[in-house]
PDB file of N, CA, C and O in Angstrom:
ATOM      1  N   UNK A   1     178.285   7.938-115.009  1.00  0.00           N
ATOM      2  CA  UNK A   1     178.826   9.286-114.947  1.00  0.00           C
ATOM      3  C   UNK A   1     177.792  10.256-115.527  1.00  0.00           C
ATOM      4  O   UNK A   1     177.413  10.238-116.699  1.00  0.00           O
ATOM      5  N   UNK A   2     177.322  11.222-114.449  1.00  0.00           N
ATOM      6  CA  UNK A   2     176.567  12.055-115.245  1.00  0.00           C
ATOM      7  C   UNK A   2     176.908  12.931-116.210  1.00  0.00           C
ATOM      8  O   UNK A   2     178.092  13.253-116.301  1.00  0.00           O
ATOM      9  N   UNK A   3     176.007  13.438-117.042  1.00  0.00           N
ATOM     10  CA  UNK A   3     176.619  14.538-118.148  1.00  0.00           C
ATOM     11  C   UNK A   3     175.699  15.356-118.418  1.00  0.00           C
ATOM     12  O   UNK A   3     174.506  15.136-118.206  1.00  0.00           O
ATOM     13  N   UNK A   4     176.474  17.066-119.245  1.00  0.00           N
ATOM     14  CA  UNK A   4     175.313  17.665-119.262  1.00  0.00           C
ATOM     15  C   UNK A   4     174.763  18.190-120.768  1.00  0.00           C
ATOM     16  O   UNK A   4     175.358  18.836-121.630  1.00  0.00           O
ATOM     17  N   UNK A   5     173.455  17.681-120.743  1.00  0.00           N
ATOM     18  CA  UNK A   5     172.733  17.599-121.653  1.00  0.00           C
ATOM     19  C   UNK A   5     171.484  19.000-122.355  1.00  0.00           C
ATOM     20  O   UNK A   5     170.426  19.092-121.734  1.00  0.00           O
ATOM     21  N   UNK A   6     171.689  19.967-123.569  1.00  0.00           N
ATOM     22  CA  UNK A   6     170.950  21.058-123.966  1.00  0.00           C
ATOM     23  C   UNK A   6     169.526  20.734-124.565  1.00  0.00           C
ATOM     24  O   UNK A   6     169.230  21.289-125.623  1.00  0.00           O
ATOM     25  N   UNK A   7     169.010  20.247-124.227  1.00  0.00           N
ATOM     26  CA  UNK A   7     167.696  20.152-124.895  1.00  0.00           C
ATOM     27  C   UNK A   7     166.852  21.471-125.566  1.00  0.00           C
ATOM     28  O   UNK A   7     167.147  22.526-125.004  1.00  0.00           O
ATOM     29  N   UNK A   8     165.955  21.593-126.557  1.00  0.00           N
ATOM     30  CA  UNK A   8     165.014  22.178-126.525  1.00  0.00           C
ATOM     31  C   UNK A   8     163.346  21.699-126.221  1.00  0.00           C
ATOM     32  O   UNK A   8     162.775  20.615-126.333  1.00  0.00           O
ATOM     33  N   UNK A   9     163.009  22.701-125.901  1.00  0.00           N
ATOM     34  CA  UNK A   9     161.571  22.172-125.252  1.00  0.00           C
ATOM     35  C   UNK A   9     160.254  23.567-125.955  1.00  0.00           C
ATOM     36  O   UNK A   9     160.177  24.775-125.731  1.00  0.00           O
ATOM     37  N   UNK A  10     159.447  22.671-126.798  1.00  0.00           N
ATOM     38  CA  UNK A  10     157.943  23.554-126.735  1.00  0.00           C
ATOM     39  C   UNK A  10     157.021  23.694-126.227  1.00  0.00           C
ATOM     40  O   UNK A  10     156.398  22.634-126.271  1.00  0.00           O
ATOM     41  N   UNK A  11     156.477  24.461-125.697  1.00  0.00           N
ATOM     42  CA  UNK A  11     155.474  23.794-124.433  1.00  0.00           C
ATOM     43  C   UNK A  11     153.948  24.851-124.615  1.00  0.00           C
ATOM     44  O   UNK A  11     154.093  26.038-124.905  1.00  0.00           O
ATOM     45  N   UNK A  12     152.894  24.404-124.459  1.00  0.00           N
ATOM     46  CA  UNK A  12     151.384  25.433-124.695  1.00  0.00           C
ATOM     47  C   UNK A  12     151.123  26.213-123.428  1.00  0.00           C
ATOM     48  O   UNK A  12     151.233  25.488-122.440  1.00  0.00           O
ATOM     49  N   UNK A  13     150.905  27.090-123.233  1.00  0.00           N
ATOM     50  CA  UNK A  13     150.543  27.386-121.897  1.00  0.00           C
ATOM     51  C   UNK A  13     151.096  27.202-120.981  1.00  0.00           C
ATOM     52  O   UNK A  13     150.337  26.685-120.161  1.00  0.00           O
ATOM     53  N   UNK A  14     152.377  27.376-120.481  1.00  0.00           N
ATOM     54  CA  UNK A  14     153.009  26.670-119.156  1.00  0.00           C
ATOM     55  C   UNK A  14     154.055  27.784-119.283  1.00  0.00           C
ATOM     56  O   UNK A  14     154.455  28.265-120.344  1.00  0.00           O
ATOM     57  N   UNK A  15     154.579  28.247-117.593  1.00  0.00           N
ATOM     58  CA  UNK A  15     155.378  29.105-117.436  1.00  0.00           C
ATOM     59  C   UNK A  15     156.518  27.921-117.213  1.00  0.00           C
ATOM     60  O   UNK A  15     156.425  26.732-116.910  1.00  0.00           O
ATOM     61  N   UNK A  16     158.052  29.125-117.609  1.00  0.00           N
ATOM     62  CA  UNK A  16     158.915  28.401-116.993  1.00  0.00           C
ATOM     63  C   UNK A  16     159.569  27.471-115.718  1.00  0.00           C
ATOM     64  O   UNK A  16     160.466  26.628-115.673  1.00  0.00           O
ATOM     65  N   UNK A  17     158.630  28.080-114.686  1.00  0.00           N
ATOM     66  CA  UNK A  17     158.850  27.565-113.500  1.00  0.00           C
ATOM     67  C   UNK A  17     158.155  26.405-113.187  1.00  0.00           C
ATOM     68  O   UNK A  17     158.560  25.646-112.307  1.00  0.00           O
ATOM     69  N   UNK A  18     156.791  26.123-114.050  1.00  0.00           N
ATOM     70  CA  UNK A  18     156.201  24.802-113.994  1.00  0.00           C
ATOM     71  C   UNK A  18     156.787  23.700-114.728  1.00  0.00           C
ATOM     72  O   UNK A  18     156.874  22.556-114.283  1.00  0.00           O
ATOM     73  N   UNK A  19     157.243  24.139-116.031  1.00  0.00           N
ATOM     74  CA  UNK A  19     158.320  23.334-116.940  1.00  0.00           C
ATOM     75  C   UNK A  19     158.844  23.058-115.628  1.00  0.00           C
ATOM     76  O   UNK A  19     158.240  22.196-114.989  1.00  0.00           O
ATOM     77  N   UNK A  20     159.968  23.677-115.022  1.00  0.00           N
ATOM     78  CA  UNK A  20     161.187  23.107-113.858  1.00  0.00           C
ATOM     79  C   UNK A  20     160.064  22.288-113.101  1.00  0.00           C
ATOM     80  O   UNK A  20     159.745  21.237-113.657  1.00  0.00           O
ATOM     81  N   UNK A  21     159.555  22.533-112.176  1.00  0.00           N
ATOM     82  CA  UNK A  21     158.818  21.710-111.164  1.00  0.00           C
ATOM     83  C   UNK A  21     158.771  20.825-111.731  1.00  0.00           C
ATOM     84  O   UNK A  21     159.525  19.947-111.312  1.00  0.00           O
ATOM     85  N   UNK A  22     158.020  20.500-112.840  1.00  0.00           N
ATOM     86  CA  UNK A  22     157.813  19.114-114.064  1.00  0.00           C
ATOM     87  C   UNK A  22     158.946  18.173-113.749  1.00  0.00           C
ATOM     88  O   UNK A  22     158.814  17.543-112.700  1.00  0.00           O
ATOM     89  N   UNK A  23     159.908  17.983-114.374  1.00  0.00           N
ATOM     90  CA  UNK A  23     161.049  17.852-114.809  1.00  0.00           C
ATOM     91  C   UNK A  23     161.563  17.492-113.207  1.00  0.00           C
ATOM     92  O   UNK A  23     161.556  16.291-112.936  1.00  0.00           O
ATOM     93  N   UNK A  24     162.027  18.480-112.076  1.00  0.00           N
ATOM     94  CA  UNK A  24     161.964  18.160-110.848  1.00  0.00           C
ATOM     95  C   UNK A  24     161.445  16.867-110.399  1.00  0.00           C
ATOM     96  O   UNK A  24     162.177  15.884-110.279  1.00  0.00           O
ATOM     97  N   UNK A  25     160.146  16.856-110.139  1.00  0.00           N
ATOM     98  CA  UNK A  25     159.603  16.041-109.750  1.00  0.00           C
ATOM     99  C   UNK A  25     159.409  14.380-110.824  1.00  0.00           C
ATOM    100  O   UNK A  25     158.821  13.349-110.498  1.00  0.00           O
ATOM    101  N   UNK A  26     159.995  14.626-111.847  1.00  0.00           N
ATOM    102  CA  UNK A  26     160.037  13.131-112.519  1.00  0.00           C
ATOM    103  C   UNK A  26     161.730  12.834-112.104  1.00  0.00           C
ATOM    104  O   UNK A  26     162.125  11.831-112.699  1.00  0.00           O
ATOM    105  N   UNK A  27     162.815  13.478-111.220  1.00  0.00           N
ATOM    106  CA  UNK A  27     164.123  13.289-111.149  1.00  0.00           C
ATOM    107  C   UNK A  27     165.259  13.781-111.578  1.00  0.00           C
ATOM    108  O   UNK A  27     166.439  13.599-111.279  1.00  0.00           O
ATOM    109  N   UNK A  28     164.434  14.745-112.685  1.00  0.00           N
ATOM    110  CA  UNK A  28     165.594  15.508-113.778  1.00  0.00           C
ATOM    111  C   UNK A  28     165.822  16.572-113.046  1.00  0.00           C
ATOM    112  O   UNK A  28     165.003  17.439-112.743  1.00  0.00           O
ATOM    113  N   UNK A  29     167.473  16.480-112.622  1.00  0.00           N
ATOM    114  CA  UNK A  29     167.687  17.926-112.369  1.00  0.00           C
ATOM    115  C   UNK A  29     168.024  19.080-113.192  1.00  0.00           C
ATOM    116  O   UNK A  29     169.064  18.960-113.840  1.00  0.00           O
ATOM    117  N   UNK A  30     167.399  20.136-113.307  1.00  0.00           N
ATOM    118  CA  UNK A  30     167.130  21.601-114.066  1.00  0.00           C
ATOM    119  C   UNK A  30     168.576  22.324-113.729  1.00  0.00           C
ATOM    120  O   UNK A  30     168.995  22.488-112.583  1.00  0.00           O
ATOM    121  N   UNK A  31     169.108  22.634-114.659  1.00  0.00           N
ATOM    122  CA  UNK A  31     170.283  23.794-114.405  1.00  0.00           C
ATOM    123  C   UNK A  31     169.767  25.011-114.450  1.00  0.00           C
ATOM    124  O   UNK A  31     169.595  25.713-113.453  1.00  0.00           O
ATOM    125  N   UNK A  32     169.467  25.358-115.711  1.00  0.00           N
ATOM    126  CA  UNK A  32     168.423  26.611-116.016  1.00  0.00           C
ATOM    127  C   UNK A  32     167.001  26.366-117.149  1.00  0.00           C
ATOM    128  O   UNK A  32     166.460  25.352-117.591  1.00  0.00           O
ATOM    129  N   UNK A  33     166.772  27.741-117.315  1.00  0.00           N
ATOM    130  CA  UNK A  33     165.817  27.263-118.329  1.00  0.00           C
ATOM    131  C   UNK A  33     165.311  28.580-118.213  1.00  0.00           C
ATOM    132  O   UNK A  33     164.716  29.172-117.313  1.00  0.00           O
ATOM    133  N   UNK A  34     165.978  29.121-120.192  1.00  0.00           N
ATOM    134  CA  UNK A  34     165.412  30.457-120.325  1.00  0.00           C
ATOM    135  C   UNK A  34     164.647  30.307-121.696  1.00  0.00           C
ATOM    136  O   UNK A  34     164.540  29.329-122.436  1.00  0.00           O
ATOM    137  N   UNK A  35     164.129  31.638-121.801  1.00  0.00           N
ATOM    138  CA  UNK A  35     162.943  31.786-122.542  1.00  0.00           C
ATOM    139  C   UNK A  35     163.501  32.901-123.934  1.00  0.00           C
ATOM    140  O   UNK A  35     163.826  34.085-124.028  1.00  0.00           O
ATOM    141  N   UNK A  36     163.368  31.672-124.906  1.00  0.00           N
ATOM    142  CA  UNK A  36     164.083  32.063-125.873  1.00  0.00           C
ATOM    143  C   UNK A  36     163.135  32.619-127.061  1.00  0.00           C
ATOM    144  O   UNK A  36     163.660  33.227-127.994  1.00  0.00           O
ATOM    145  N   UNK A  37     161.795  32.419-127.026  1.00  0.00           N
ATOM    146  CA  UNK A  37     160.817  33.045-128.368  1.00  0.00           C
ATOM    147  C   UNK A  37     159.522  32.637-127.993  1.00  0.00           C
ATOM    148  O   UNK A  37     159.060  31.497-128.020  1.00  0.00           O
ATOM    149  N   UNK A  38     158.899  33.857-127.583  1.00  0.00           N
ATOM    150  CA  UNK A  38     157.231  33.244-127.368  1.00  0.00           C
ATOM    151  C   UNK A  38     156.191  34.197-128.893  1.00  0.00           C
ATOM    152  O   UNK A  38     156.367  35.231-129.537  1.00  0.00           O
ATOM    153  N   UNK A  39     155.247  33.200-128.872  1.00  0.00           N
ATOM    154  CA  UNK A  39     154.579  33.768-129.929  1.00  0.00           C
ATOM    155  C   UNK A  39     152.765  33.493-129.630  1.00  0.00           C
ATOM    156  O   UNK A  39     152.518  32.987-128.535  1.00  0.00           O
ATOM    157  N   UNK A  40     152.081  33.668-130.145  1.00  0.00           N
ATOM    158  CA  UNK A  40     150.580  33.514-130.136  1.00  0.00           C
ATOM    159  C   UNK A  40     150.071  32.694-130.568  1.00  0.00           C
ATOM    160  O   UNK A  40     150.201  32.682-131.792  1.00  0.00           O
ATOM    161  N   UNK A  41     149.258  31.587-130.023  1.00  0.00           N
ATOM    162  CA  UNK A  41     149.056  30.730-131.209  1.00  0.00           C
ATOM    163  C   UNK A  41     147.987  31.072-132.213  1.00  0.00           C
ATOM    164  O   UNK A  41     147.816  32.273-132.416  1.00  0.00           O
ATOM    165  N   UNK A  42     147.261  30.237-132.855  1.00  0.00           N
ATOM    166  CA  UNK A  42     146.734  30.789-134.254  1.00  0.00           C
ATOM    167  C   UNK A  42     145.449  31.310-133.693  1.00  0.00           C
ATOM    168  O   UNK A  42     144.945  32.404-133.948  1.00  0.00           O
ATOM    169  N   UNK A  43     144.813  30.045-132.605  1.00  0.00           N
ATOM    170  CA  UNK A  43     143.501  30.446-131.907  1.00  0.00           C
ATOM    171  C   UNK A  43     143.466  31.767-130.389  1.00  0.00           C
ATOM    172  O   UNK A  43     142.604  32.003-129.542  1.00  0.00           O
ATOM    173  N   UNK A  44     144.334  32.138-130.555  1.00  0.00           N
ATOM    174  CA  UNK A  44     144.660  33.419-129.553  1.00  0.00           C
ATOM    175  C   UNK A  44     144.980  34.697-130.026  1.00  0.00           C
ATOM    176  O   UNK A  44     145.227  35.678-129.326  1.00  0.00           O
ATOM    177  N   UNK A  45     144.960  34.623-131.541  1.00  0.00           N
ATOM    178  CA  UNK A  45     144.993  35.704-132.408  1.00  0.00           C
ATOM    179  C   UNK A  45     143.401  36.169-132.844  1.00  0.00           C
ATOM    180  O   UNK A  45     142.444  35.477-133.190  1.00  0.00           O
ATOM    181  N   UNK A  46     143.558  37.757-132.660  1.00  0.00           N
ATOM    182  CA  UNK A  46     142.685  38.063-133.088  1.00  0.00           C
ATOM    183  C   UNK A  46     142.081  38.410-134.764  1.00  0.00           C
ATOM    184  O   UNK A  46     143.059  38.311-135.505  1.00  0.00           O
ATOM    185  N   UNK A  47     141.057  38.707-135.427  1.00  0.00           N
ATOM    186  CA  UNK A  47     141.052  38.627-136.386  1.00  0.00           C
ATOM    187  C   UNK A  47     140.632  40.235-136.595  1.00  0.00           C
ATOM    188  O   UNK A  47     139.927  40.930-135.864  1.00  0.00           O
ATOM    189  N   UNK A  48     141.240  40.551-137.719  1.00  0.00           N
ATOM    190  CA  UNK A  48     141.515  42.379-137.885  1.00  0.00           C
ATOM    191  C   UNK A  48     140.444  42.498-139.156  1.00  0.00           C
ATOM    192  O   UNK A  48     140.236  43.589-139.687  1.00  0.00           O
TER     193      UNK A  48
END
């Protein structure tokens, strides 16, 4: 019996829609997948 399952996910560089394709293509079907906090990482910050 399937069921439905909330994961969280961190991911470097990758838009949401490649996350889905991902996930897609290993069998997992995607309900949604929104974008809850993006930030910079340490080496993409500039120095002031």
């Amino acid at each position: 019996m399937p069921s439905n399952v909330n994961l969280m996910l961190k991911v470097v560089d990758a838009k949401p829609v490649d996350v889905q394709k991902a996930l897609e293509s290993a069998g997992i079907k995607v309900r949604s997948i929104i974008e809850v906090f993006k930030e910079e990482s340490a080496a993409e910050q500039q120095p002031q």
